[in-house]
C-alpha positions in Angstrom: 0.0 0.0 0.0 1.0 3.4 -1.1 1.3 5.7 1.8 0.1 9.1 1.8 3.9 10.4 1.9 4.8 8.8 -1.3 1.9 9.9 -3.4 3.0 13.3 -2.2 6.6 12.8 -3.4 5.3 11.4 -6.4 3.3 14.4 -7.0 6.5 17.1 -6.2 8.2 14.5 -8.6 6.0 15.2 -11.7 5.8 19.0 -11.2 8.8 20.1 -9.7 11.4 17.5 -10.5 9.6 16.7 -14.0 9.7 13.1 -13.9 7.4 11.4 -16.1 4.4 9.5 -14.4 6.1 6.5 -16.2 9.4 7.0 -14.2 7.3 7.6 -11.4 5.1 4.2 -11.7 8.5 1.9 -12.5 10.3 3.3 -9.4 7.8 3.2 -7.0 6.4 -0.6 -8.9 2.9 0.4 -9.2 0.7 1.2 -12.3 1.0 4.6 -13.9 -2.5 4.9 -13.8 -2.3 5.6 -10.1 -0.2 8.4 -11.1 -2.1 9.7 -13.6 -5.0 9.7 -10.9 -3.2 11.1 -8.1 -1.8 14.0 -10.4 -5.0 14.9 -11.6 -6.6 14.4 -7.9 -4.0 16.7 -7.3 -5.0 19.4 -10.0 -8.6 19.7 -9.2 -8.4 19.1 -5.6 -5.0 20.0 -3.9 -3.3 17.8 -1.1 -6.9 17.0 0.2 -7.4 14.7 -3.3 -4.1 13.2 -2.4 -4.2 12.6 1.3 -7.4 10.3 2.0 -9.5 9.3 5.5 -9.2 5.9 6.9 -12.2 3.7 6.0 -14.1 3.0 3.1 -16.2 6.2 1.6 -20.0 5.5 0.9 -21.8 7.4 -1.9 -25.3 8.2 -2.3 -27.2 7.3 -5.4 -27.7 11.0 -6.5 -23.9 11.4 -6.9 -23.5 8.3 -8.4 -25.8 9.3 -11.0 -24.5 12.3 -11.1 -21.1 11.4 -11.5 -22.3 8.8 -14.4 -24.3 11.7 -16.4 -20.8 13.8 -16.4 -19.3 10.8 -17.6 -21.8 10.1 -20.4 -22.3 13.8 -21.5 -18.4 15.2 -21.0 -17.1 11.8 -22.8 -14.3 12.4 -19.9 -12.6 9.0 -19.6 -12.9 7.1 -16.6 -9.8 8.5 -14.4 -10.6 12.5 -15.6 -14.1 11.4 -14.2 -13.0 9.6 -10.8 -10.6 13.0 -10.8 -13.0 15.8 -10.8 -15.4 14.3 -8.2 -12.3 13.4 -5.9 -13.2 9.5 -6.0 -10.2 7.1 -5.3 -10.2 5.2 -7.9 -11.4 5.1 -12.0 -12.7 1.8 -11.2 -14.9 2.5 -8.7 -16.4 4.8 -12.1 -16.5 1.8 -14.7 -18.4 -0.5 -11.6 -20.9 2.4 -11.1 -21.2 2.6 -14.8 -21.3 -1.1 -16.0 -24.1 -1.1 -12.7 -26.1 1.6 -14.7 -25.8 -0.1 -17.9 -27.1 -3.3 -16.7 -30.5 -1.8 -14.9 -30.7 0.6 -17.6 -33.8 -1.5 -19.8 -35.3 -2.7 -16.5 -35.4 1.2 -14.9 -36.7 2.3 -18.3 -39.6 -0.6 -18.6 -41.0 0.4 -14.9 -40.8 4.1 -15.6 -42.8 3.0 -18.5 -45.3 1.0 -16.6 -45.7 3.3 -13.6 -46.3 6.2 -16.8 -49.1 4.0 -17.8 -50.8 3.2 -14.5 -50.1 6.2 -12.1 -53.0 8.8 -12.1 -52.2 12.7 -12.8 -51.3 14.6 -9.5 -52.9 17.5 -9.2 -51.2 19.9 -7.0 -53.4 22.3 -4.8 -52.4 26.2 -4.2 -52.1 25.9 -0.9 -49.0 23.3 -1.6 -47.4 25.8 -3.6 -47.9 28.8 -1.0 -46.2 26.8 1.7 -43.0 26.3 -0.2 -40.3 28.8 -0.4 -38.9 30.5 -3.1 -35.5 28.1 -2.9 -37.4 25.0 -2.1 -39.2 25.4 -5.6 -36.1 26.2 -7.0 -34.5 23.2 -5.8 -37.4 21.3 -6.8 -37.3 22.2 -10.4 -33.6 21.7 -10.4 -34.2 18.2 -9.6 -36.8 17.4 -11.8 -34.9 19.1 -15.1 -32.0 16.6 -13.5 -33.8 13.5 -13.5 -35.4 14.7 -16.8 -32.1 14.7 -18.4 -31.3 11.7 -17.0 -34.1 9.6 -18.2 -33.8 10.7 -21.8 -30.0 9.8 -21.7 -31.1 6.5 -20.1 -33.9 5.9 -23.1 -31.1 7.0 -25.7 -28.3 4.3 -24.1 -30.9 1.8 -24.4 -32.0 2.2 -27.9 -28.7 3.1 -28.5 -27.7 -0.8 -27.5 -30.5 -2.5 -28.5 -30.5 -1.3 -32.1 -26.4 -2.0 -32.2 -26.6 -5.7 -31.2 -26.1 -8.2 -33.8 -29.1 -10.3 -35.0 -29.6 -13.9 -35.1 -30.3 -15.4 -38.1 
């Protein structure tokens, strides 16, 4: 395990000393992609991308998916992705994405059948009223999220089912 220390020296190494992350990977014996990580941690984030808590870090679903729409609409590869939103690791990126891939048809199908089922919702005035100004704001942010989101989800879908190969 690399310690905190190291990545730091690797990281002075790069910029200051201008060793290439290839160098770098050989004499410490580790990938270069963990360089390549840790120097673009580093550029986004400072020491704090570099120097990690103890413990494993748990991530909600909305940054997951949120992390996975930059992905899909940037076209950033998997370590620039894992490097702007200060995650450890580009793989922890391709599991979330190769998750999102997989449920992506059966999400689709039950937003379809709950579209079908699901009576309108009216909403009443007084509903309205009682929310703030920055609570509706939020609101609408979230929806025009999750809007996005679905019709990237529909286009991936149709996107693979019309590129598979047919049986003859």
């Amino acid at each position: 395990m690399i310690s905190d220390e190291q990545k730091l020296a690797a990281i002075v190494a790069y910029f200051e000393e201008n060793e290439s992350s290839h160098q770098i990977a050989k004499r410490l014996q580790i990938d270069r992609h963990y360089i390549r990580l840790w120097i673009e941690l580093y550029r986004y984030h400072g020491i704090e991308g570099i120097i990690r808590p103890e413990g494993c870090t748990n991530y909600d679903d909305s940054f997951k998916i949120k992390v996975i729409q930059h992905l899909i609409e940037t076209g950033d590869s998997l370590l620039q992705t894992a490097a702007k939103f200060n995650i450890p690791s580009r793989e922890t990126v391709r599991r979330w994405k190769k998750q999102w891939m997989s449920k992506a048809g059966e999400v689709l199908y039950q937003i379809e059948k709950e579209r079908q089922t699901m009576p309108k919702k009216h909403t009443s005035t007084n509903d309205l009223n009682e929310k703030t100004m920055d609570e509706l704001k939020q609101e609408i942010e979230y929806l025009r999220m999750e809007n996005a989101y679905l019709k990237k989800l529909k286009a991936l879908v149709q996107e693979k089912n019309t590129s598979k190969p047919k049986k003859k």
